[in-house]
C-alpha positions as CSV (number, residue, x, y, z in Angstrom):
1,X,49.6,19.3,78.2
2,X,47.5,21.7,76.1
3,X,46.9,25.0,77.6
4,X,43.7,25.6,78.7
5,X,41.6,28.7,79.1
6,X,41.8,30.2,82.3
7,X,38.2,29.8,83.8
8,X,38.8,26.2,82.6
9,X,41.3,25.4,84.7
10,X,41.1,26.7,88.1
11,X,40.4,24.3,90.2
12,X,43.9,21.8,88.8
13,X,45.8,25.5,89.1
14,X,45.2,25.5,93.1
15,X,46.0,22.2,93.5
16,X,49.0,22.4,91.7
17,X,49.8,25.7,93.4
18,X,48.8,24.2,97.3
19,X,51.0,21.1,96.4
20,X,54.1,22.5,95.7
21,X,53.8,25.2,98.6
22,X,53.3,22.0,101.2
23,X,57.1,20.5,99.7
24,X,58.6,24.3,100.4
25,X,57.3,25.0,104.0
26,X,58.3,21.3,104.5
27,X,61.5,22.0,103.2
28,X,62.3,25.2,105.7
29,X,61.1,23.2,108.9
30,X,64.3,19.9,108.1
31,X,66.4,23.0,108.3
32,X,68.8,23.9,111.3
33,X,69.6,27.2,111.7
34,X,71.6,26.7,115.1
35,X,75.2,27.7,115.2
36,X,76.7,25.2,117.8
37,X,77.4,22.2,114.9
38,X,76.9,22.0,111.5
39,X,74.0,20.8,110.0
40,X,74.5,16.8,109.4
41,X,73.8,16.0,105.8
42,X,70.8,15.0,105.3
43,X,68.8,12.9,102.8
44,X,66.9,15.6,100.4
45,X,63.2,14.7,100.2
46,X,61.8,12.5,97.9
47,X,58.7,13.8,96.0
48,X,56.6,12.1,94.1
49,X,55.1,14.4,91.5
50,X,52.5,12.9,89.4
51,X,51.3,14.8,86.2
52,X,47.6,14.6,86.2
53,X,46.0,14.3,82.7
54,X,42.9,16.5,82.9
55,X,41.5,15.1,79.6
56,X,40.8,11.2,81.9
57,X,39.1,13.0,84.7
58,X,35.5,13.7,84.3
59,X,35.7,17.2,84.3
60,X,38.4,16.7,81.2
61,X,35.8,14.5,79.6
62,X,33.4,16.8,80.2
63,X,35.1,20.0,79.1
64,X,36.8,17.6,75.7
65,X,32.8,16.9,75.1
66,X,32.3,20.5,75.3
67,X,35.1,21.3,73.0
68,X,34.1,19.0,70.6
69,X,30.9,19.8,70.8
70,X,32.5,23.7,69.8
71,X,34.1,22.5,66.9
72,X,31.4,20.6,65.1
73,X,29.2,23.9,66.0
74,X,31.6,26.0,64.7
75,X,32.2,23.4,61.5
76,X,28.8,23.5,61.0
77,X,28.6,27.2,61.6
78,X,31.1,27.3,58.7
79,X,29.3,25.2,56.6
80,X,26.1,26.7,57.4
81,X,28.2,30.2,56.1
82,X,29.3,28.8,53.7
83,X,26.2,27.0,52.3
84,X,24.5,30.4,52.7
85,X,26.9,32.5,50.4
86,X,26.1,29.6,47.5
87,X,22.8,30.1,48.1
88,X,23.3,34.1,47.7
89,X,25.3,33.3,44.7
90,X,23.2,31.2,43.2
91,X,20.1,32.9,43.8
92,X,22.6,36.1,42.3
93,X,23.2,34.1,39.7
94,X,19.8,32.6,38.5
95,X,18.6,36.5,39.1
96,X,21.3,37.7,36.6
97,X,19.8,35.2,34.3
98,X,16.1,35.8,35.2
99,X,17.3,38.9,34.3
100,X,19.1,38.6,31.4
101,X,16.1,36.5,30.0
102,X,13.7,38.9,30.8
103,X,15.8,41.4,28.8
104,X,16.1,38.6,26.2
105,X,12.3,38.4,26.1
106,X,11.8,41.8,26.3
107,X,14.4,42.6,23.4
108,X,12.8,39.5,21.0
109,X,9.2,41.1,22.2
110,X,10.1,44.4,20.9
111,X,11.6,43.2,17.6
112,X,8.5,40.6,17.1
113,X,6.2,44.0,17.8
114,X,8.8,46.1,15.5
115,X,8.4,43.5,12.6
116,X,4.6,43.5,13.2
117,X,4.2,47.2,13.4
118,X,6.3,47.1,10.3
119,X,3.8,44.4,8.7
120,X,1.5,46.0,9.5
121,X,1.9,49.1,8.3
122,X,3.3,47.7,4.9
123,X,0.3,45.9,4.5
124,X,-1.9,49.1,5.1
125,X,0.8,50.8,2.6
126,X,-0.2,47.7,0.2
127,X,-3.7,48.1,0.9
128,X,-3.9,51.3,0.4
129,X,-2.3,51.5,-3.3
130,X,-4.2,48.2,-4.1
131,X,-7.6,50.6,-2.8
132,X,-6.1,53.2,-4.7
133,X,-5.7,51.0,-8.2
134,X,-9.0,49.3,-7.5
135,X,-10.7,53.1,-7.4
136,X,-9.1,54.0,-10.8
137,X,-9.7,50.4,-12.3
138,X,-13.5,50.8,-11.5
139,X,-13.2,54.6,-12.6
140,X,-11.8,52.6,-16.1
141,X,-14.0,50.1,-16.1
142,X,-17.3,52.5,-15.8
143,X,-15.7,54.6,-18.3
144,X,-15.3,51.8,-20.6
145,X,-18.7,50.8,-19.4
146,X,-20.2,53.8,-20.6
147,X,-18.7,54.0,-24.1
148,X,-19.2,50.3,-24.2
149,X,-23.1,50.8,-23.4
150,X,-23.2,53.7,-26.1
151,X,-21.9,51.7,-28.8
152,X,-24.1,48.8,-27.4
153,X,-27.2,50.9,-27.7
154,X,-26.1,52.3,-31.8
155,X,-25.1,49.2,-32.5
156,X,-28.5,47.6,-31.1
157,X,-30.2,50.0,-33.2
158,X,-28.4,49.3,-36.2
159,X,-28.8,45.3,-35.7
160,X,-32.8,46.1,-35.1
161,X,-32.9,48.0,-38.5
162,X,-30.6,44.9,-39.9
163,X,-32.5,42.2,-38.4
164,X,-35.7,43.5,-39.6
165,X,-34.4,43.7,-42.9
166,X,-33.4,40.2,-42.6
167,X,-36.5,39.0,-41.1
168,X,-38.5,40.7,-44.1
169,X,-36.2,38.7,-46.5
170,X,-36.2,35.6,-44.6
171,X,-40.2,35.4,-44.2
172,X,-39.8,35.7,-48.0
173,X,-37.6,33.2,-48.4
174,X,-38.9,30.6,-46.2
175,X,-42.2,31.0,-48.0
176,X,-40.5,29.9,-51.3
177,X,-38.8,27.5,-49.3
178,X,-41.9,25.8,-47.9
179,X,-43.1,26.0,-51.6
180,X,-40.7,24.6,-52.9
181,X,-40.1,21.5,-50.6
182,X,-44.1,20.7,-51.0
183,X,-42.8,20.5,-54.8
184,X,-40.3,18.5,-53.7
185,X,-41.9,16.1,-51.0
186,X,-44.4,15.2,-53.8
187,X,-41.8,14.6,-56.2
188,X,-40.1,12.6,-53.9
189,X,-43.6,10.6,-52.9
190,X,-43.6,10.0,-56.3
191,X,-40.5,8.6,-56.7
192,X,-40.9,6.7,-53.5
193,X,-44.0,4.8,-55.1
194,X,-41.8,3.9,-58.0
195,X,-39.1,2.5,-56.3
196,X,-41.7,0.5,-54.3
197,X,-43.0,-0.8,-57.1
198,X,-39.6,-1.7,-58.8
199,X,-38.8,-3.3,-55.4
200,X,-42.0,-5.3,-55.3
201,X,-41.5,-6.4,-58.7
202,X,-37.8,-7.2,-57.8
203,X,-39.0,-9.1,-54.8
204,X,-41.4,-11.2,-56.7
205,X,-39.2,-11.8,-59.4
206,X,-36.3,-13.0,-56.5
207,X,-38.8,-15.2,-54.8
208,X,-39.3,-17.1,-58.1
209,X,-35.9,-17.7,-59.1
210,X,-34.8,-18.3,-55.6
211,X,-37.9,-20.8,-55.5
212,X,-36.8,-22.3,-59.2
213,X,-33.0,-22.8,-57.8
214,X,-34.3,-24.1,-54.6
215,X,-36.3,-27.0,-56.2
216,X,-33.4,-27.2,-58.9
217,X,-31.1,-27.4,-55.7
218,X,-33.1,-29.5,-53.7
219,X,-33.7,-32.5,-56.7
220,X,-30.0,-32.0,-57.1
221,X,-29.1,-32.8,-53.5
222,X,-32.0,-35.5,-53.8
223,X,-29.6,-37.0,-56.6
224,X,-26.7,-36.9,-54.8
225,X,-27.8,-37.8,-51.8
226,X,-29.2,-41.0,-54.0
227,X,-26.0,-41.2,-55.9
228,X,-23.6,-40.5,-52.6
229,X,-26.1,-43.3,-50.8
230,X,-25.4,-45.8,-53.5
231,X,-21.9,-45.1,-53.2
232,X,-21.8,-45.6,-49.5
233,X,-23.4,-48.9,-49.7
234,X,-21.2,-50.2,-52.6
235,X,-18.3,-49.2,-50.7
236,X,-19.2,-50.9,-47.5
237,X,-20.3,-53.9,-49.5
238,X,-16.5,-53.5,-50.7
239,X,-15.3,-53.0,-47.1
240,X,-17.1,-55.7,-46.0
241,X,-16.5,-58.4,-48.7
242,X,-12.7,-57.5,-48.5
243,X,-12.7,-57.9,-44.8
244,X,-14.4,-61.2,-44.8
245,X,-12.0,-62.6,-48.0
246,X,-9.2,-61.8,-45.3
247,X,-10.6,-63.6,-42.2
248,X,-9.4,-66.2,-41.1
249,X,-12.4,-68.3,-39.9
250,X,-11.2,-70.0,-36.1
251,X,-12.3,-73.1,-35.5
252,X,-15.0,-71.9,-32.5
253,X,-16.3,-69.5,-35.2
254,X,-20.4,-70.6,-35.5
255,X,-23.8,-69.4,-37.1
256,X,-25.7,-66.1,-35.6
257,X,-22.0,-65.2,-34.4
258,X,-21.8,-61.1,-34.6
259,X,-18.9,-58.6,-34.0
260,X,-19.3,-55.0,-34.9
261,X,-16.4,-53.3,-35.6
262,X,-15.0,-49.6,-35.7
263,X,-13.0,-48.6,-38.6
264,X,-11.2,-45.6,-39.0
265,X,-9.6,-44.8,-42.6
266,X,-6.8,-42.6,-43.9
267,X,-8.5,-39.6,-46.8
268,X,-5.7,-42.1,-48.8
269,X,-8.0,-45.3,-47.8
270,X,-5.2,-46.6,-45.7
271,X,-6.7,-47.9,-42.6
272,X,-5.4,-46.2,-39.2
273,X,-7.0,-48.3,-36.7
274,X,-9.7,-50.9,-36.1
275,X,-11.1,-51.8,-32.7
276,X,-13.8,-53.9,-31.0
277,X,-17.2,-51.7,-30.4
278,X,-19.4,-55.4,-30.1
279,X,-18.2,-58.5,-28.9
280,X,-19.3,-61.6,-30.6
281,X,-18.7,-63.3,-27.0
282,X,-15.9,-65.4,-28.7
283,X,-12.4,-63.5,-27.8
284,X,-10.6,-65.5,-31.0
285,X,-13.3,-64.7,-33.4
286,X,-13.0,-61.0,-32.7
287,X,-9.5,-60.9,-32.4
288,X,-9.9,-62.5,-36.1
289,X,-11.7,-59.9,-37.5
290,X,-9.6,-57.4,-36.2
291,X,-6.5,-59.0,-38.0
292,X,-8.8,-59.2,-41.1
293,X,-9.1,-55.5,-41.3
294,X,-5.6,-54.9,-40.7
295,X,-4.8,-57.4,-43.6
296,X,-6.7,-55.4,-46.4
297,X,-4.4,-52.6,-45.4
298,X,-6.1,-49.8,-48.3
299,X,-9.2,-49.5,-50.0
300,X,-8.1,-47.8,-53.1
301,X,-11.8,-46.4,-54.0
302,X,-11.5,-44.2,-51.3
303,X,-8.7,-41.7,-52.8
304,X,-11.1,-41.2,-55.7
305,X,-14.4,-40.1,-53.2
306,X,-14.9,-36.4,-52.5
307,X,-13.3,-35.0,-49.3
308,X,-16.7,-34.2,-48.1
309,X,-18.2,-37.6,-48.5
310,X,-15.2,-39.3,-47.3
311,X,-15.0,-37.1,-44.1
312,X,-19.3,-37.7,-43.6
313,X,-19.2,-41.3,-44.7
314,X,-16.0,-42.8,-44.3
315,X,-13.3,-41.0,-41.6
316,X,-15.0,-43.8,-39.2
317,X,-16.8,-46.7,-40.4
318,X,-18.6,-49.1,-38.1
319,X,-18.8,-52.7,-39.8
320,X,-21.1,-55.3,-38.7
321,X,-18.9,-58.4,-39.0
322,X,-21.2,-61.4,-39.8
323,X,-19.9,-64.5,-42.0
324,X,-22.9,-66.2,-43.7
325,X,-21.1,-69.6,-44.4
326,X,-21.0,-70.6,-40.3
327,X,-21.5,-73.9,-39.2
328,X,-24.4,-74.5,-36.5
């Protein structure tokens, strides 16, 4: 059993205490004090002690409650201490720092006001030495100014006298000047009128040559044009009469029957190609004079005709294929 405070247990104690006084005073009543026989044996007492556990009876319960009830309120208590010096440290702790921040911020305050103080007063140091230069630079400058302005004003003089001088010569000058170019605009008037004439005689004389070599010109392209027409039409005729020796008249070949051809010729007079721009309506009797073409081959004469006319006249040739000797 646990011991128990005393106020606790006072109620077991004198039953416990009344219990065991009952088994004595039973004890001294059995007992015989006479002197006559001795006492016959007898069988000691049993007694049946039961140990009572407080903690199942209610008022154990009750008092175990209570004590457990003590210990979580003194736990907590504890923890509740406990939890309060953290919170004293910590609030110590985030004061410390407050504080240490604040002298932080107080420190970097007074060095950022230090360093401006010291701006500031080096800019005033600047300013005033660069007040200082500008006062002597403008005591320079209107110094200079001065002598400056006094050499202006001789000098100005001296230019007036110079200039009138000048003027006085230049008004004399630009009178013989003007005299002079009024000598020289009419000479050049003069001059001007002669070259006019020379160019209106040059002009006239142009236009009658150029007229003379344009008729000469225009009779001799009249005489080529004859010649190179005569020319072209002897050719053809040559085309044409070769082509036709070299046909091969078909048997459905008949009067009236007409096939115009396309002829294109080598500058050597060979023939390149020959094609059908006209059918006669008869496929063989175009077909034939086709072939004929191919057959002459060359017309010699044209090597010996000028580049010019052949490339006009001959590069492409059409031919109007029409036999004279057809039956009906």
């Amino acid at each position: 059993m646990k011991w128990l405070r005393s106020d606790s247990y006072s109620i077991p104690t004198v039953l416990a205490i009344g219990l065991h006084a009952g088994i004595v005073v039973a004890g001294l009543v059995v007992i015989d004090f006479g002197d006559n026989e001795p006492p016959k044996p007898k069988k000691p007492p049993i007694v049946n002690a039961t140990v009572v556990d407080i903690s199942q009876t209610i008022i154990g319960q009750r008092e175990s409650e209570q004590r457990a009830a003590q210990k979580q309120a003194a736990v907590a208590e504890e923890k509740r201490k406990e939890a309060e010096q953290n919170r004293k440290k910590e609030a110590e702790r985030k004061a410390l720092e407050d504080k240490q921040r604040q002298l932080a911020q107080a420190r970097e305050a007074k060095e950022k006001e230090d360093a401006q103080r010291k701006r500031e007063d080096e800019q005033k140091r600047v300013a005033q030495e660069a007040e200082q230069k500008r006062l002597a630079q403008e005591a320079e400058a209107k110094r200079v100014a001065q002598e400056a302005e006094k050499k202006r004003l001789a000098e100005k003089e001296a230019d007036d006298k110079k200039r009138k001088e000048l003027a006085r010569k230049a008004e004399a000058d630009r009178l013989a000047e003007e005299e002079r170019k009024k000598q020289a605009e009419a000479d050049r008037l003069a001059e001007q009128e002669r070259k006019r004439q020379e160019e209106a005689s040059r002009l006239a004389e142009q236009k009658k040559a150029e007229a003379a070599a344009a008729k000469a010109a225009a009779e001799e392209a009249k005489e080529r044009a004859a010649e190179e027409a005569q020319m072209v039409q002897s050719i053809s005729s040559l085309i044409n009469n070769r082509v036709t020796a070299a046909w091969i008249r078909p048997p459905s070949a008949r009067n009236n029957m007409v096939t115009q051809l396309r002829i294109n010729f080598l500058p050597t007079g060979e023939v390149m190609s020959a094609q059908v721009t006209r059918s006669s309506g008869d496929a063989l009797f175009d077909q034939r004079a086709v072939d004929a073409v191919y057959k002459v081959r060359r017309i010699e004469e044209l090597a010996k005709v000028d580049s010019y006319v052949f490339e006009r006249n001959f590069r492409q040739v059409d031919l109007i294929f029409n036999p004279q000797d057809l039956r009906n």
